[in-house]
C-alpha positions in Angstrom: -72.6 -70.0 37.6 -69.3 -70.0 35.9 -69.5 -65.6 35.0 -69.8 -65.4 38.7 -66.7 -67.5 39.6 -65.0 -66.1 37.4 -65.8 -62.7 38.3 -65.1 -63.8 42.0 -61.4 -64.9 40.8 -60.8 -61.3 39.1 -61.8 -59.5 42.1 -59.9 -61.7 44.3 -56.8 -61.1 41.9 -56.8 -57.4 42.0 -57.7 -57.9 45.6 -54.1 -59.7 46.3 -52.6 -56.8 44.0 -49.9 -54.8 46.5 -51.1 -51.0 47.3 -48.0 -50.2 44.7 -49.4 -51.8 42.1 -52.3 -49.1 42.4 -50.1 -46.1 42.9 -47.3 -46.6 40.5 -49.5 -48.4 37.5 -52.8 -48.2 38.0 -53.9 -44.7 38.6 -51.5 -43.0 36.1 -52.7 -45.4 33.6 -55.9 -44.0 34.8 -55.2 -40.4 34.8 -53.6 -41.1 31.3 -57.0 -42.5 29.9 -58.4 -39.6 31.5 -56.6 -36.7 30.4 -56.0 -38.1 26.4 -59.0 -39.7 25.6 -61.1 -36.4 27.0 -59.4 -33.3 28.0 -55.9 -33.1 25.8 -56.7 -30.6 23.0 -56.0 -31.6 19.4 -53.1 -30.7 17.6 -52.8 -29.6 14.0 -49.2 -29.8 12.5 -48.9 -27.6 9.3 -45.2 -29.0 7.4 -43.5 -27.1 4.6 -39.8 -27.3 3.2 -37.5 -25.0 1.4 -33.7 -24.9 0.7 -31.5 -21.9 0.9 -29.4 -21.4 -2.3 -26.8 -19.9 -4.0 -26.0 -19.4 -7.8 -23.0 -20.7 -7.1 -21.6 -24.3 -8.0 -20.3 -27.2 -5.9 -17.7 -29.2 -6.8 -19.5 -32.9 -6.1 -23.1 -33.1 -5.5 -25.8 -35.7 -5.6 -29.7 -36.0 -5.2 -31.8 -32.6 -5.0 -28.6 -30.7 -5.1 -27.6 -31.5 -8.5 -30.4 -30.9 -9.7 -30.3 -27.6 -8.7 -26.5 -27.3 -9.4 -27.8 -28.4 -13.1 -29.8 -25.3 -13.0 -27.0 -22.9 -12.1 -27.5 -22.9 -8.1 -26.1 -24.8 -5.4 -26.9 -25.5 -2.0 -25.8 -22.7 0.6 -25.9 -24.7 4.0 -24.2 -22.4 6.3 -26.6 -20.2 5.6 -29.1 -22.4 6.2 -28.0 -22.8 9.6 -28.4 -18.8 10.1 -32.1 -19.2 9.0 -32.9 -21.5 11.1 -31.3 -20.2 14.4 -33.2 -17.1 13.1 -37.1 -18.8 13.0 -36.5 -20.3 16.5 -35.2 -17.3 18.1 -36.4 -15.0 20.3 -36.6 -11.9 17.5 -39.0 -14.3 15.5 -41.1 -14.9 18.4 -41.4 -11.1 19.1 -42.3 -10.5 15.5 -44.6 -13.5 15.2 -46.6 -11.8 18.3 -46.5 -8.6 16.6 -48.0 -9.4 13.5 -50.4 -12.1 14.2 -50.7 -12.5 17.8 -48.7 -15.7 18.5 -49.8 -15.1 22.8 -53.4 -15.5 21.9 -53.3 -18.1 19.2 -52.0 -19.9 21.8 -54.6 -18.8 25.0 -57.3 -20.2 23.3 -60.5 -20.9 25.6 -60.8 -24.1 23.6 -57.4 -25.3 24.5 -56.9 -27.6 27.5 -55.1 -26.2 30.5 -52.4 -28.6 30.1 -51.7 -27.7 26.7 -52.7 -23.9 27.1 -50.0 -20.7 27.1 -49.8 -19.5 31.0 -52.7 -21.2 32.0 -53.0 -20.1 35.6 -52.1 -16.3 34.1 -48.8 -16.0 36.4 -45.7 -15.3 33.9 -47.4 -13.9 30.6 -43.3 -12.8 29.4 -42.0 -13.1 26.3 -39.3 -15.4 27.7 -42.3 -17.5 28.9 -43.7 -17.1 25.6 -40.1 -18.1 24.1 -39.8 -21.1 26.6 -43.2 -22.4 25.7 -43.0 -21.5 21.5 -39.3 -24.1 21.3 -42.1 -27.2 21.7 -44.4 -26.0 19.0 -41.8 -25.0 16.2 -39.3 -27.5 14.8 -36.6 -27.8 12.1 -34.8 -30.3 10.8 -32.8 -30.6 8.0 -31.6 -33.1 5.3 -27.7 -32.8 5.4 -27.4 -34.8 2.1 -29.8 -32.5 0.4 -29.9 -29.1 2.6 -33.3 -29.4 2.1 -35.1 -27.8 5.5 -38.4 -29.0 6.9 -40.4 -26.8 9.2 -43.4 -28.5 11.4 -45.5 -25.6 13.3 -48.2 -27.4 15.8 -50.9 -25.3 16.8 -54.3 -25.9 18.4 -56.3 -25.3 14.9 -55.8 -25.8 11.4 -55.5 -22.1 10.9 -53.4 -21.4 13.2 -50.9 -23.8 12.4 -51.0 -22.8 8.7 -50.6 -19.0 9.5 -47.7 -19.4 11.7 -45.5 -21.3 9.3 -45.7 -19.2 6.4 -45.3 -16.3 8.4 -42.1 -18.3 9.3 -41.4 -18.6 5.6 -42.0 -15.0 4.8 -39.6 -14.0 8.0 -37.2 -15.9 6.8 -37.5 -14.7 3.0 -36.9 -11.4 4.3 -33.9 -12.3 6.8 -32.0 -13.8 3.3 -32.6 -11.1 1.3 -31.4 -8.5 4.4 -28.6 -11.0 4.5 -27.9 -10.3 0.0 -28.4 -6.2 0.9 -25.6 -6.0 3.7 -23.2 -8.5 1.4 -23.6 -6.3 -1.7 -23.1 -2.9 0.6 -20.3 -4.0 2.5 -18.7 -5.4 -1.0 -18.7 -2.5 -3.3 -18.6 0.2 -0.6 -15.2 0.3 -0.4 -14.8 0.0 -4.1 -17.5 3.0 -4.5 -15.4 4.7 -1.8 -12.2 4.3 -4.4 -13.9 5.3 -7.0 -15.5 8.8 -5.5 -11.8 9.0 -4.8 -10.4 8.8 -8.1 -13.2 10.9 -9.9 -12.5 13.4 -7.3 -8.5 13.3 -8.5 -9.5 13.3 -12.2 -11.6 16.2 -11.6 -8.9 18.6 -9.4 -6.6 17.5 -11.7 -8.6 18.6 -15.0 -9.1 21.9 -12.7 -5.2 22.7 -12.4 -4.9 22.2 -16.1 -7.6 24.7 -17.1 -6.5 27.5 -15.1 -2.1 26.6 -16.2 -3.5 26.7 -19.6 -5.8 30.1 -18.8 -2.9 31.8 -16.7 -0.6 30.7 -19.3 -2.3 30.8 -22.4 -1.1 27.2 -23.7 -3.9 24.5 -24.7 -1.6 22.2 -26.2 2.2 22.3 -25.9 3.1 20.5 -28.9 1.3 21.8 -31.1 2.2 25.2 -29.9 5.6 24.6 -30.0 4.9 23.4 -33.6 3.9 27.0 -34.2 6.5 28.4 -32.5 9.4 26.6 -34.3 7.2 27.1 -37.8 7.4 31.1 -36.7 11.1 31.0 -36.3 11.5 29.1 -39.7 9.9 31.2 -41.6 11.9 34.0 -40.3 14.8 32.2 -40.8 13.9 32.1 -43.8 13.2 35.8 -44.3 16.8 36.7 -43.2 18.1 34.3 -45.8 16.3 36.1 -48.4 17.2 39.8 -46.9 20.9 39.0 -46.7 21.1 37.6 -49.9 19.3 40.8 -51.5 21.9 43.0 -49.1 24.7 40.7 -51.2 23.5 41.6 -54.4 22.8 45.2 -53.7 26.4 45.6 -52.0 27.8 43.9 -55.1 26.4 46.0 -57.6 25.6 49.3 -56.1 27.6 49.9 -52.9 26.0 53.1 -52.2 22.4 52.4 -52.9 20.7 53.6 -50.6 18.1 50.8 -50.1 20.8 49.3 -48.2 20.4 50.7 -45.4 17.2 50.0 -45.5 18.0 45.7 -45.9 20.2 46.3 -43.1 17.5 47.5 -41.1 15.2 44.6 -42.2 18.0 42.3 -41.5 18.3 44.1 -37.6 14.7 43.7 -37.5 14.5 40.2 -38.4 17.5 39.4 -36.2 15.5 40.5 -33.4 12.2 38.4 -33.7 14.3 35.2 -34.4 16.1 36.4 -30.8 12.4 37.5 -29.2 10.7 33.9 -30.6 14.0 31.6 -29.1 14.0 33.1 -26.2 9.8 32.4 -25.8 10.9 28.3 -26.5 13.9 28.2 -24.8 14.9 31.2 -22.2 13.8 31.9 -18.8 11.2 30.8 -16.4 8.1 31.6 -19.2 9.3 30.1 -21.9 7.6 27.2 -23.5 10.0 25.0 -23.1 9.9 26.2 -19.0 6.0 25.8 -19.0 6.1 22.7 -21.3 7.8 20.9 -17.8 4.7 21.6 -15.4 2.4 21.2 -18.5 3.4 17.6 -18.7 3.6 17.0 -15.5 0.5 17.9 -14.8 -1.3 16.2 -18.1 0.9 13.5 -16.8 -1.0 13.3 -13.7 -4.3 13.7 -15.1 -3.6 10.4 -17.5 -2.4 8.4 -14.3 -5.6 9.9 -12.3 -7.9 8.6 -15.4 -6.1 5.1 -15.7 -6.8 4.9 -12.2 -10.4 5.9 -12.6 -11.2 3.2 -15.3 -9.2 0.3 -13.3 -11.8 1.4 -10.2 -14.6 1.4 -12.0 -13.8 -1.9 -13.9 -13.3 -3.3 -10.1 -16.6 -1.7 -8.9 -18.7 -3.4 -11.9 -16.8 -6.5 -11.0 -17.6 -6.5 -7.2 -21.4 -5.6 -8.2 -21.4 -8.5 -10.7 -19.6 -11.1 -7.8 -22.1 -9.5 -5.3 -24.9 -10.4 -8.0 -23.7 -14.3 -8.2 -23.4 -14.3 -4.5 -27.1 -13.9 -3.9 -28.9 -16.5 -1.7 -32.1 -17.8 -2.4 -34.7 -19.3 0.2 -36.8 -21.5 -2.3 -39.9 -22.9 -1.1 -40.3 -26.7 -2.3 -43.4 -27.2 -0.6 -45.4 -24.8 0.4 -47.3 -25.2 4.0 -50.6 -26.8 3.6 -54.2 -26.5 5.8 -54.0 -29.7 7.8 -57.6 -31.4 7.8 -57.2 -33.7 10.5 -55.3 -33.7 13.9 -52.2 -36.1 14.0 -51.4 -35.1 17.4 -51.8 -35.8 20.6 -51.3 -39.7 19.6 -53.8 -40.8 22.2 -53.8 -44.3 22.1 -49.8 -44.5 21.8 -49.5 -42.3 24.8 -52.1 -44.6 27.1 -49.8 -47.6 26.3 -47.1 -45.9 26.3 -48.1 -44.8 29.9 -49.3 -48.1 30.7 -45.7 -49.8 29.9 -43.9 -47.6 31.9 -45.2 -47.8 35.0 -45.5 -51.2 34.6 -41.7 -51.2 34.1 -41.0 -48.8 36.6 -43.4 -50.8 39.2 -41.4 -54.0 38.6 -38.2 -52.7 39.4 -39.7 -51.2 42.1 -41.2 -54.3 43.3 -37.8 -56.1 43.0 -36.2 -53.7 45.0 -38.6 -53.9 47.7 -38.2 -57.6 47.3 -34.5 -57.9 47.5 -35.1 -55.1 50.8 -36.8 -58.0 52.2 -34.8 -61.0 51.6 -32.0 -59.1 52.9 -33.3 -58.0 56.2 -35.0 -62.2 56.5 
C-alpha cells in the first residue's frame, strides 16, 4: 500500500540523517517541547506607569509633557533616573523581602525548578536573591515623554500585582525623602542666619535696657529736649531777676530786697551752670552718653534690618523649596493580570527549533569543508 511506502521512505530518511543531526537539532527541539509545553511554570506580568515631576516649567516641550507643563509641572527626568536605580537595587530588594516576603513568593512549590528561586537550596543570599530579582523586575522609560513603565513577572497574578505597587509605594516614599532633605538642606542655613540675627537683635535690645537703667536715659532726644527747655526757662528767669535788680538799683539803691535779687540772680546762675554742664561737660553728660546711646540704638537698627532681610530670605528659600517639590504620579495604576503572557511556549519551541537547525548547518559545513580538505 502507498501509507506503507511512504512510511518506509520517512523512516529511511531519518535513517540516512547523520548522528549530528540528532544531537544538535533533534533532541533539544525535544527537550524544548518537553520542558515548555509541560513543566515551565506560567508567568503573570503585572505593568503600571508613572512620571516623576516637578512644578517647575520647561522651556520646549511636546506630547505628555506639555500637557503637564500646561498644568503647572514639568517633567523631572534626572530624577527619574534616581527612582529607578532605586526599585532595582539591592535596598529595594531587601525591603521588598521584608515587607512581603519577596524569597518565598518566589519558592513556590508550584513553580518549576527551572524557573524556581534556589532550587537545589544551595545559596539562599540576598545577593542570590538580588542576582535572580534583575530578570523579574524591568523599567523602561519614554525619553520623549519621561513617562516610566514598570513590568514585575511573578509566578501568580497576585504576586505579580503585590510586588509592583509595593514598587510604587517604595518609590513614592524615596521622592518624597528626596523633597524632605532638599527643603532641610535649603533653609537650614538660612534658619541658621536667622537664629543668628534674632540672637543679635535680642543682646543688643539687652545692652540698651540696662545703658538706659544704669543711666537713667530712655530717649536721648527727647531728653535733651527737656534739658535745653530747663535751661530756657531759666534763662529766662535771670532775664527777669536782672531786670527787676535794674529797676530796684535805679530807683532805690539801698533797698534791701536787693540783695535779696542778687542772691536769686547767684542762684539762678548756678542751675544754668549745674544743667550745661549735665548736656555738655564731662564723661556723664548727655551729650557724653548721647555718643554710646546712639551707637548702640545704632546697632540695634542694623541688627533688626538684618533680621527682616533673613527672614524675607528664609520665606523665600521655603517658598523655592515648595516649587521644587517632585512628584511621582501614577498614570496607570498596576492591574491583576487574568491570563499568563509568559513563557511564549510555542515561540520558544521554534525558536529552539531554528537555532539548532542553524547552528547544525554550520556545523555540518564545517565538518564538510574538514573533509574535502583532508580528500
Amino acid at each position: 500500500p502507498i501509507g506503507i511506502r511512504n512510511m518506509n521512505k520517512t523512516q529511511l530518511y531519518f535513517k540516512k540523517l547523520p548522528i549530528s543531526f540528532w544531537i544538535i537539532v533533534a533532541i533539544p527541539t525535544f527537550i524544548s517541547i518537553i520542558y515548555f509545553g509541560l513543566i515551565a511554570s506560567d508567568r503573570y506580568v503585572s505593568v503600571s506607569t508613572f512620571v516623576v515631576r516637578s512644578p517647575q516649567k520647561t522651556a520646549s516641550v511636546s506630547g505628555l509633557s506639555a500637557f503637564l507643563q500646561n498644568v503647572g509641572f514639568s517633567r523631572s527626568q534626572d530624577d527619574t533616573y534616581v527612582v529607578h536605580q532605586y526599585m532595582t537595587s539591592r535596598d529595594a530588594v531587601t525591603q521588598l523581602d521584608s515587607d512581603i516576603g519577596l524569597k518565598q513568593k518566589y519558592r513556590d512549590e508550584a513553580i518549576d525548578p527551572f524557573s524556581k528561586f534556589n532550587t537545589l537550596g544551595l545559596d539562599n543570599s540576598n545577593e542570590s536573591l538580588y542576582e535572580y530579582y534583575q530578570g523579574k523586575v524591568k523599567i523602561d522609560l519614554d525619553t520623549a515623554s519621561s513617562i516610566s513603565t514598570l513590568s514585575v513577572r511573578a509566578y501568580s497574578a497576585e504576586d505579580a500585582v503585590e510586588i509592583n505597587t509595593k514598587l510604587l509605594d517604595m518609590g513614592e516614599n524615596l521622592v518624597n525623602q528626596l523633597n524632605k532633605r532638599g527643603r532641610q538642606d535649603m533653609i537650614a542655613t538660612s534658619e541658621a542666619e536667622v537664629q543668628k540675627a534674632q540672637d543679635k537683635v535680642k543682646e543688643l535690645s539687652e545692652k540698651l535696657t540696662q545703658f538706659r537703667a544704669k543711666n537713667q536715659i530712655f530717649d536721648v532726644e527727647k531728653q535733651s529736649a527737656l534739658q535745653l527747655q530747663l535751661i530756657s526757662k531759666l534763662q529766662d528767669q535771670l532775664i527777669m531777676v536782672k531786670t527787676q535788680l535794674a529797676q530796684v538799683r535805679a530807683v532805690t539803691p539801698k533797698n534791701p530786697q536787693i540783695i535779696t535779687l542778687q542772691e536769686r540772680e547767684r542762684s539762678i546762675n548756678q542751675d544754668i551752670a549745674r544743667e550745661t554742664q549735665k548736656m555738655l561737660g564731662g564723661n556723664q553728660s548727655i551729650n557724653q552718653k548721647s555718643i554710646e546711646y546712639e551707637q548702640i540704638a545704632l546697632e540695634k537698627e542694623v541688627a533688626t534690618k538684618q533680621l527682616a532681610a533673613t527672614l524675607a530670605s528664609l520665606e523665600q528659600n521655603r517658598n523655592e523649596a515648595e516649587r521644587k517639590q517632585l512628584y511621582l504620579e501614577r498614570i496607570s495604576k498596576p492591574q491583576k493580570p487574568d491570563v499568563a503572557v509568559e513563557p511564549k511556549r510555542l515561540k520558544n519551541i521554534i525558536s529552539t527549533l531554528l537555532l539548532s537547525l542553524i547552528i547544525w548547518g554550520i556545523f555540518s559545513l564545517l565538518v564538510a569543508g574538514v573533509k574535502e580538505h583532508k580528500g
